[in-house]
C-alpha positions in Angstrom: 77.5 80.5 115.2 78.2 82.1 111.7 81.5 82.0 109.8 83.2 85.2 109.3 86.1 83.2 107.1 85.7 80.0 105.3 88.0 78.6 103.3 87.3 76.0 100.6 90.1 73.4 99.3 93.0 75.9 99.4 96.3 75.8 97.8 99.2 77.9 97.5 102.1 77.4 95.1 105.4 79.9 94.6 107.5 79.6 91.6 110.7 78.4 92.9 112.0 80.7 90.1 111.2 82.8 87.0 110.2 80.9 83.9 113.1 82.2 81.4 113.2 82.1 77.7 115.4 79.0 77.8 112.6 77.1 79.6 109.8 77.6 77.5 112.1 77.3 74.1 113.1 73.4 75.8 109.5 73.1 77.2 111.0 72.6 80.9 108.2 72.5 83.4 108.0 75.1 86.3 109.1 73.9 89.7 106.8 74.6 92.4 106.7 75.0 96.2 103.6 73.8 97.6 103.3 76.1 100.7 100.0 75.1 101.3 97.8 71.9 99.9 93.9 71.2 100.2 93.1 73.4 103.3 89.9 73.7 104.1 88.7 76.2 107.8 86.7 78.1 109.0 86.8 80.9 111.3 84.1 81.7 113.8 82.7 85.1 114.7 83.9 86.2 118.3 86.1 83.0 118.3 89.7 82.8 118.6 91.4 79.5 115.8 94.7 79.1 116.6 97.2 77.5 113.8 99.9 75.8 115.2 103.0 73.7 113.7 106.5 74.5 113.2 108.2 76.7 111.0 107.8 76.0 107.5 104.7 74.3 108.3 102.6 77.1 105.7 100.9 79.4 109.0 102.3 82.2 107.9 101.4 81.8 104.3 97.5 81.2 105.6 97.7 84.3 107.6 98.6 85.9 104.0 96.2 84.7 102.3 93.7 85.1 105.1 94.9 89.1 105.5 94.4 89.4 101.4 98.0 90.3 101.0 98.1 87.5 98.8 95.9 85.2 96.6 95.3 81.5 96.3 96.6 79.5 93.5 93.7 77.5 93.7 90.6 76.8 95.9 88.0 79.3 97.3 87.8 81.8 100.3 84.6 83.6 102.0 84.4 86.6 103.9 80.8 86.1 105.7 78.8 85.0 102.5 80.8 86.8 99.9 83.5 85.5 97.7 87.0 87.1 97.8 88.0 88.0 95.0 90.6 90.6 93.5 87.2 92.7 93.0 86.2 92.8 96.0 89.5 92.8 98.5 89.0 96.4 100.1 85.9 94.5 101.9 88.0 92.4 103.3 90.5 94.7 104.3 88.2 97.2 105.5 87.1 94.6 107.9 90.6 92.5 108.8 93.8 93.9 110.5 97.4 91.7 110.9 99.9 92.2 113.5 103.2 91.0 112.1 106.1 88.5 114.1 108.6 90.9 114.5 106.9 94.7 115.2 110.1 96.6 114.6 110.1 95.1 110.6 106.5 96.0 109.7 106.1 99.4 110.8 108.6 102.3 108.9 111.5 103.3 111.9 111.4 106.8 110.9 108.2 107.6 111.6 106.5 109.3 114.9 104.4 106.7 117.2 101.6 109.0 116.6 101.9 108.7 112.8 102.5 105.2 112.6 99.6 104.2 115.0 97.3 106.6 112.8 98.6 105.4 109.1 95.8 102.9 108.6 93.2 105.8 108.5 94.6 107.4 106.2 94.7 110.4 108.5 96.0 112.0 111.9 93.0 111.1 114.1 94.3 112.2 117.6 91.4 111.3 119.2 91.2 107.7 118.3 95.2 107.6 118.4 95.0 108.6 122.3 91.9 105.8 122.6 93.7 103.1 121.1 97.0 103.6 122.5 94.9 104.0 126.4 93.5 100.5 125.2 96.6 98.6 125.2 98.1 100.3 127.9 100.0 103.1 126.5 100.2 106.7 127.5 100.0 109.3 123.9 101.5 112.1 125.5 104.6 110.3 126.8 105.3 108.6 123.5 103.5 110.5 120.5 106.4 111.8 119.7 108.8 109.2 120.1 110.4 106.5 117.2 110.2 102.8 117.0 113.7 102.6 118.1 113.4 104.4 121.4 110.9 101.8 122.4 111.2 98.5 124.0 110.1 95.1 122.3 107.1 95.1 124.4 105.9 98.2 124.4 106.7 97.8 120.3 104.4 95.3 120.0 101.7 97.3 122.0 102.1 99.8 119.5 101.4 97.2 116.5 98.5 96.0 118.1 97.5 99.7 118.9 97.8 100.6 115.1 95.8 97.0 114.0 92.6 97.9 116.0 92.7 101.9 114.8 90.3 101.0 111.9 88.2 98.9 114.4 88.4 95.6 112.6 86.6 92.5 113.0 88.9 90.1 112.1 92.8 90.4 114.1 95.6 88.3 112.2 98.2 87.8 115.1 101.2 86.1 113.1 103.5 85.0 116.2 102.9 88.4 118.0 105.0 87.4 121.6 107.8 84.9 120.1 110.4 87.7 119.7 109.3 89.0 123.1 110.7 87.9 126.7 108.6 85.4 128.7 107.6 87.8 131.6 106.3 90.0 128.2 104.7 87.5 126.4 102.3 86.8 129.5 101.4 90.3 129.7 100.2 90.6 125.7 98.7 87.2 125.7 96.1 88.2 128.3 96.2 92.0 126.8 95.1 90.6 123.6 92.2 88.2 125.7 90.9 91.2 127.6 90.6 93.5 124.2 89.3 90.5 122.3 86.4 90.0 125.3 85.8 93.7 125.2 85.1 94.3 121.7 83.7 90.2 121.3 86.6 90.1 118.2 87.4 87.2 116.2 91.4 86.0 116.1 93.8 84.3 113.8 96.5 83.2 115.9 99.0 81.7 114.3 102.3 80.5 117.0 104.7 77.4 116.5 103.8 77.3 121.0 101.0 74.8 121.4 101.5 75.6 124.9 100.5 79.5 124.3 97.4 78.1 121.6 96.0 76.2 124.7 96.0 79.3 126.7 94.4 81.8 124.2 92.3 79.7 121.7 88.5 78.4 121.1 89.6 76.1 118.4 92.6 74.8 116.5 94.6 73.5 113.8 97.5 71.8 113.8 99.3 72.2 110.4 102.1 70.2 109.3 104.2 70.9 105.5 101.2 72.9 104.2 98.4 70.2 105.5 96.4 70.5 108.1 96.3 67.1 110.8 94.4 67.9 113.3 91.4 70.3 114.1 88.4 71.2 116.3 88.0 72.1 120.0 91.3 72.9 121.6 90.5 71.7 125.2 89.5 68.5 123.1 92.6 68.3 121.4 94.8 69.2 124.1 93.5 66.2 126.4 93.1 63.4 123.7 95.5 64.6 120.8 94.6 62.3 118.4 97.1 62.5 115.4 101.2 61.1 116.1 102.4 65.0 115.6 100.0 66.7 117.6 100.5 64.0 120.5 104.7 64.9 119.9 104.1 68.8 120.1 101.9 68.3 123.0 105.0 66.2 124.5 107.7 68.9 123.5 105.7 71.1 126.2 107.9 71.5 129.2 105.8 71.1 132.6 106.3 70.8 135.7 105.2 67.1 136.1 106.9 65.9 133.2 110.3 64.5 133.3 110.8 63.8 129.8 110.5 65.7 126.7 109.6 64.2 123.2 109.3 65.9 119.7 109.2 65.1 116.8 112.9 64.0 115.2 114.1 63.7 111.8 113.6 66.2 108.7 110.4 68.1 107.0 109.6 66.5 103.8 110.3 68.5 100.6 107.5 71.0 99.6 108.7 71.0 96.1 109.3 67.3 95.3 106.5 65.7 97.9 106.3 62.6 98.5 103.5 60.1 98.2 101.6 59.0 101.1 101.6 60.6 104.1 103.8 63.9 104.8 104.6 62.4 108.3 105.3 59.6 107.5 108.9 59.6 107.5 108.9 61.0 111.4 106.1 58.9 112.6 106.5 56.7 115.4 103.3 54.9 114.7 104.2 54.6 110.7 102.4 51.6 108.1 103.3 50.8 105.1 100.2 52.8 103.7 101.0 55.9 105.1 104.2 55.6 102.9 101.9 55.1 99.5 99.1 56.9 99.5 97.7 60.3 101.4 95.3 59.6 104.3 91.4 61.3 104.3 90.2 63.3 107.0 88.1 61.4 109.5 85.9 62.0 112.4 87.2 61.3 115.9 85.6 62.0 118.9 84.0 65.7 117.1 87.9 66.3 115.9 88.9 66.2 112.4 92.3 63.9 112.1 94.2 63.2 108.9 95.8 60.0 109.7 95.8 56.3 108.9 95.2 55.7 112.5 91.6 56.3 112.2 91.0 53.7 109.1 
């Protein structure tokens, strides 16, 4: 199976703040955030590589980089066998779509359903407006001329979806697409979004803080923690023998019918601008060592699953 993503030792760093003249006169070094450090994924075609972790955890940030909308600070990224670059980046785009976490804040409320489902053309299609809109279970004539606000949350987020698949991409970036959506809702996307993705054999980044939902929906995954990734491979491997101490605690923060106990993780995220050595788990870790606490584990080889963890030598 080929790659239609790869990504090669990536990392992203924000300036905390702008570098002023003051700074550079005293020679003050710039403070950095390290939203994401080292990833390396790939992203297989017709495959669906869910990124889980909590907020904060740099899935969001991946999805960005991912989408185009921005650039790494260091570390490469492939789109099939070519290079991304800021040459080349209406490739990409002409071949990737994102559907944001909250529909109502990416898509302009003053605008006509019909207009805002047909903006990524560049054009008023009607055509493919109506086909797109019939796809995820939307009826044009009854809302073409409606505005955002005189829809609900779900039908909202049909609508983003609707306006993502217009240009008939290959690659869907679903950043949390049912977490501001009602249960009942979120059931009724998750398996819209499994019947268009088997339809048109699709490939997904989906990117959700619910380990419960990326068991549902996903091929693969990988579990991300302060800008690292722990854990990844299969899913259904992962989800029976979860290898790494966070995976098995968001596995555990799962509620189900035949548990009686909840666990997760406790304690605080580690800074992402002063990091400390070792381990980024460490200091939540059940199963801590005193290595974990110096220096930064290696990924190794488990069972077919990648785990970053001291565990595993």
């Amino acid at each position: 199976m080929s790659n239609i993503i790869t990504l090669n030792n990536i990392k992203k760093y924000y300036l905390t703040q702008e570098m002023q003249l003051l700074d550079v006169i005293f020679r003050r070094k710039p403070v950095y955030v390290k939203a994401l450090d080292n990833v390396s994924i790939e992203i297989e075609k017709g495959k669906i590589l869910g990124v889980v972790g909590e907020s904060g955890s740099g899935k969001t940030t991946l999805g960005k980089l991912i989408s185009t909308i921005e650039m790494p600070t260091e570390g490469e990224m492939f789109f099939e066998e070519d290079k991304i670059t800021k040459k080349n980046l209406s490739l990409v785009r002409k071949h990737t779509s994102m559907v944001f976490q909250n529909p109502y804040t990416s898509v302009n409320p003053r605008m006509k359903i019909k207009s805002l489902v047909s903006e990524p053309l560049g054009k008023f299609d009607p055509e493919k407006v109506k086909e797109v809109l019939s796809l995820v279970g939307l009826d044009y004539d009854e809302i073409k001329n409606k505005e955002p606000k005189e829809m609900s949350g779900g039908q909202i987020q049909r609508i983003a979806i609707a306006r993502a698949l217009i240009k008939a991409p290959d690659l869907l970036i679903l950043d949390e697409p049912t977490s501001a959506l009602d249960e009942s809702i979120q059931a009724q996307i998750l398996d819209l979004l499994l019947d268009i993705q088997a339809q048109y054999n699709l490939t997904y980044l989906f990117i959700t803080h619910n380990i419960g939902v990326a068991k549902y929906l996903t091929d693969k995954m990988a579990v991300t923690y302060a800008g690292k990734i722990f854990e990844y491979g299969d899913t259904k491997k992962i989800i029976e023998s979860p290898k790494h101490p966070y995976t098995q605690l968001l596995i555990a923060s799962v509620p189900d019918f035949e548990k009686k106990e909840l666990a997760s993780p406790v304690g605080d995220v580690p800074s992402l601008i002063n990091v400390p050595p070792g381990c980024k788990f460490s200091n939540r870790c059940p199963k801590v060592m005193d290595i974990c606490k110096k220096t930064e584990p290696e990924f190794r080889d488990v069972d077919g699953v990648k785990v970053l963890c001291w565990l595993y030598g």
